[in-house]
C-alpha positions as CSV (number, residue, x, y, z in Angstrom):
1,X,8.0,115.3,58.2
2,X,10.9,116.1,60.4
3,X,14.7,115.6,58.9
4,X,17.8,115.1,61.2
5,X,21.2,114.1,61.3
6,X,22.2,110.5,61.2
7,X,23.5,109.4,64.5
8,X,27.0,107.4,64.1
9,X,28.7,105.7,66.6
10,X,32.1,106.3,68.0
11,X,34.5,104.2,66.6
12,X,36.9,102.3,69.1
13,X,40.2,103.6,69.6
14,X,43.4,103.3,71.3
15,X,43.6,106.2,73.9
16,X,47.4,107.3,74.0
17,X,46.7,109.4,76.4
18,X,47.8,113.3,76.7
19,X,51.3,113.9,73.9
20,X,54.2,115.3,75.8
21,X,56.3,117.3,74.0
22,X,58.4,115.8,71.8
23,X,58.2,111.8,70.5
24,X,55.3,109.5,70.9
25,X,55.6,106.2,69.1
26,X,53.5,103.7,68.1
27,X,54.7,100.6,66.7
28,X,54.4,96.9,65.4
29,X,50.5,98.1,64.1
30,X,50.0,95.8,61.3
31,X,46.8,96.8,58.9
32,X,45.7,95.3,55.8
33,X,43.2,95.8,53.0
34,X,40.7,98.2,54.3
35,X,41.2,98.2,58.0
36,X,40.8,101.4,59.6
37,X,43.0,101.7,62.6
38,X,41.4,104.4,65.5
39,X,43.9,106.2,68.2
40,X,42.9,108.9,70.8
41,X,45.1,111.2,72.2
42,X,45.1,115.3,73.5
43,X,47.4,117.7,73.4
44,X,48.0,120.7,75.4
45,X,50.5,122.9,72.5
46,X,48.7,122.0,69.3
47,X,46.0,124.6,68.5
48,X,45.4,126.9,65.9
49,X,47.3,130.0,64.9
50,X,50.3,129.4,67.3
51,X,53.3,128.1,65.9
52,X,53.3,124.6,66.5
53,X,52.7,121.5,64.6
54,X,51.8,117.9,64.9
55,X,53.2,115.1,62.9
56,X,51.9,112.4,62.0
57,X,54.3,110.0,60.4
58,X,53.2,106.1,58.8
59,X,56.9,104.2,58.6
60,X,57.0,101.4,56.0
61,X,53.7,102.0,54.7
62,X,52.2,100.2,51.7
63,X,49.9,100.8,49.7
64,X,47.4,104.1,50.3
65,X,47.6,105.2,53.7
66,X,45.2,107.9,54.4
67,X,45.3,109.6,58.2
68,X,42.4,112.1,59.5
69,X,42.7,114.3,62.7
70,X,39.1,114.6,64.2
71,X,38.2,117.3,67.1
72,X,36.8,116.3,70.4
73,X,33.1,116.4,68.4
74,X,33.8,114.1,65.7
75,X,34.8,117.4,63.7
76,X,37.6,116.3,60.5
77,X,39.7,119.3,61.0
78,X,43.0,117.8,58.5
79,X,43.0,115.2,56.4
80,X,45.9,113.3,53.9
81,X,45.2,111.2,51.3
């Protein structure tokens, strides 16, 4: 008997391309119930142990928002419930 990982497939996502520093926006996304809402981007400042920070802000959110950041390898690397 052989065991292996299950095999998922990429979700589809908005690609906002490479973050500048300073302010991207994203607006007028309107989810409801359980939708799951998927967006791409790289950065070239935001890595570990260096003092820098990405934020990740939901405006006018209702209900329970929850956001994930994901490595290139599908790796959950933050997470806020």
């Amino acid at each position: 008997m052989t065991l292996a990982a299950a095999a998922y497939a990429q979700p589809a996502a908005t690609d906002l391309g490479l973050l500048q520093t300073g302010e991207t926006r994203v607006s007028s996304i309107n989810v409801f119930g359980s939708t799951i809402v998927w967006y791409q981007f790289q950065t070239d400042g935001a890595t570990q142990g260096q003092d820098t920070f990405l934020d990740i802000i939901t405006e006018a959110a209702t209900g329970d928002s929850e956001i994930g950041v994901y490595d290139l390898f599908g790796n959950r690397i933050a997470n806020d419930d």
